[in-house]
C-alpha positions as CSV (number, residue, x, y, z in Angstrom):
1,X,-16.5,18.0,18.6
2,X,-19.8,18.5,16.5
3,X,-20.2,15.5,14.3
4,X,-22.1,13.3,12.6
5,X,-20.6,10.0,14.0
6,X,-24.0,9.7,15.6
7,X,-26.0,8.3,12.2
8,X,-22.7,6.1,11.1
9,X,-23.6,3.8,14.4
10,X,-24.7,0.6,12.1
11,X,-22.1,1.4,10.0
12,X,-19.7,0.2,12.7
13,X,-21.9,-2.3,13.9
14,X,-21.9,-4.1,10.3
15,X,-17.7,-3.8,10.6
16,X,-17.9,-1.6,7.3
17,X,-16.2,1.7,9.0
18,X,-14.4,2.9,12.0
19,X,-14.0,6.4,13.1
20,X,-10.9,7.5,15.5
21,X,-11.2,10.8,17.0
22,X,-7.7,13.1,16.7
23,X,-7.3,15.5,19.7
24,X,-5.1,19.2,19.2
25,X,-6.7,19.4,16.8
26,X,-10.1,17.5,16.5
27,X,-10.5,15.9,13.2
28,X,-12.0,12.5,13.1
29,X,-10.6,9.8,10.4
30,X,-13.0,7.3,8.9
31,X,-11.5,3.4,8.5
32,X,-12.9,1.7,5.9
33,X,-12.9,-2.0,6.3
34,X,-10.8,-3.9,3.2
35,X,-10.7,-7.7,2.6
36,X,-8.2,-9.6,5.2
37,X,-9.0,-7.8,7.9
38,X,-7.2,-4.9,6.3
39,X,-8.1,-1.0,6.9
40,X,-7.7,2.0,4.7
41,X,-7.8,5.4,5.4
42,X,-11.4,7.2,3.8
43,X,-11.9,10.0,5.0
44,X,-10.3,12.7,7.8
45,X,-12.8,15.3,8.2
46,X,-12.1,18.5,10.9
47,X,-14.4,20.1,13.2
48,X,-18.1,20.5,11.1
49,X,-16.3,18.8,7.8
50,X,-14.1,21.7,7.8
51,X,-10.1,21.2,5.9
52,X,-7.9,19.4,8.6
53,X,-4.4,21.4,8.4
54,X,-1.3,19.4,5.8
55,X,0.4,19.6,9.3
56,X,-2.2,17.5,11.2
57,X,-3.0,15.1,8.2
58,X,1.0,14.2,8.2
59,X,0.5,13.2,11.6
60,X,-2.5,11.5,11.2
61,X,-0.9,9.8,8.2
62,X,2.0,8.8,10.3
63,X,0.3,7.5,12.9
64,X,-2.1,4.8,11.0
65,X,0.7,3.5,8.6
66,X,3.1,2.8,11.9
67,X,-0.7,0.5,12.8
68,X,-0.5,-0.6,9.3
69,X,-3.5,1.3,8.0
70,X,-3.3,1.1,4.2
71,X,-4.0,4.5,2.1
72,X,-5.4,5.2,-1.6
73,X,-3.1,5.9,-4.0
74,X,-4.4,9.1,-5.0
75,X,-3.8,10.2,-1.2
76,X,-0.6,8.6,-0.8
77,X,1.0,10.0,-4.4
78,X,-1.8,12.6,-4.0
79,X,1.3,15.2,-5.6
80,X,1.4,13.5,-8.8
81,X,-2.1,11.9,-9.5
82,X,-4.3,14.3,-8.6
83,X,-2.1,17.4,-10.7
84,X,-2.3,14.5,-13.8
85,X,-6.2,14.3,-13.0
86,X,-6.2,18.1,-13.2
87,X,-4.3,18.1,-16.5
88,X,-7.3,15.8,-17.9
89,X,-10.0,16.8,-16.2
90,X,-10.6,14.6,-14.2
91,X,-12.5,15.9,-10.5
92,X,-13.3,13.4,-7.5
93,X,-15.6,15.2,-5.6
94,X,-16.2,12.1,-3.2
95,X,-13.6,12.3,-1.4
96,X,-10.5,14.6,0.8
97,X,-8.4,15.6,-1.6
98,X,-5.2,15.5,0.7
99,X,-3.0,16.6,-2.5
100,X,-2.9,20.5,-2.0
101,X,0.5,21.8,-3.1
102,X,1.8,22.3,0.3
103,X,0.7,18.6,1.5
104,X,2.6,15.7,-0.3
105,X,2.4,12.6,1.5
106,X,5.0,10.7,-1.1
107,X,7.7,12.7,1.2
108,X,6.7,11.4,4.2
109,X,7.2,8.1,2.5
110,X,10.2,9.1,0.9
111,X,11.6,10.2,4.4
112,X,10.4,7.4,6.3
């Protein structure tokens, strides 16, 4: 997988981050380190930063919060947040937006 994982080294080293590689298909998901020894979900990036299929990021999503891997709200009720941010303008551009139409993680809550 090309990547950048290379330059995040002290990253990891200073405990801030964590990066888990995903196999079929790649995408690697950033861990960002929380307060009792808590992680959250930051980032899950494909091959080259590329869009990691709604499919995949269910999976992925799965997965973590069975570990107990927390995830921001505007991920986790991406659905509803980020169509209220729309409605006022509001753009995060630092971040996945995991809240496309056909990817609603509040159902995967709702059915788990």
């Amino acid at each position: 997988m090309s990547n950048c994982l290379g330059t995040r080294v002290l990253h990891c080293f200073l405990h801030r981050n964590l990066y888990a590689n995903w196999h079929n298909p790649e995408a690697i998901i950033e861990l960002q380190s929380l307060s009792r020894r808590n992680w959250m979900i930051s980032g899950i990036y494909g091959v080259r930063n590329s869009k990691v299929d709604p499919e995949t990021l269910r999976a992925i999503r799965a997965k973590f919060d069975a570990g107990g891997v927390l995830v921001p709200a505007q991920f986790a009720d991406a659905k509803y947040i980020n169509q209220t941010a729309d409605l006022l303008g509001v753009y995060d551009f630092g971040g996945n937006d995991l809240g496309a139409e056909e990817f609603d993680l509040a159902q995967l809550e709702d059915a788990g």
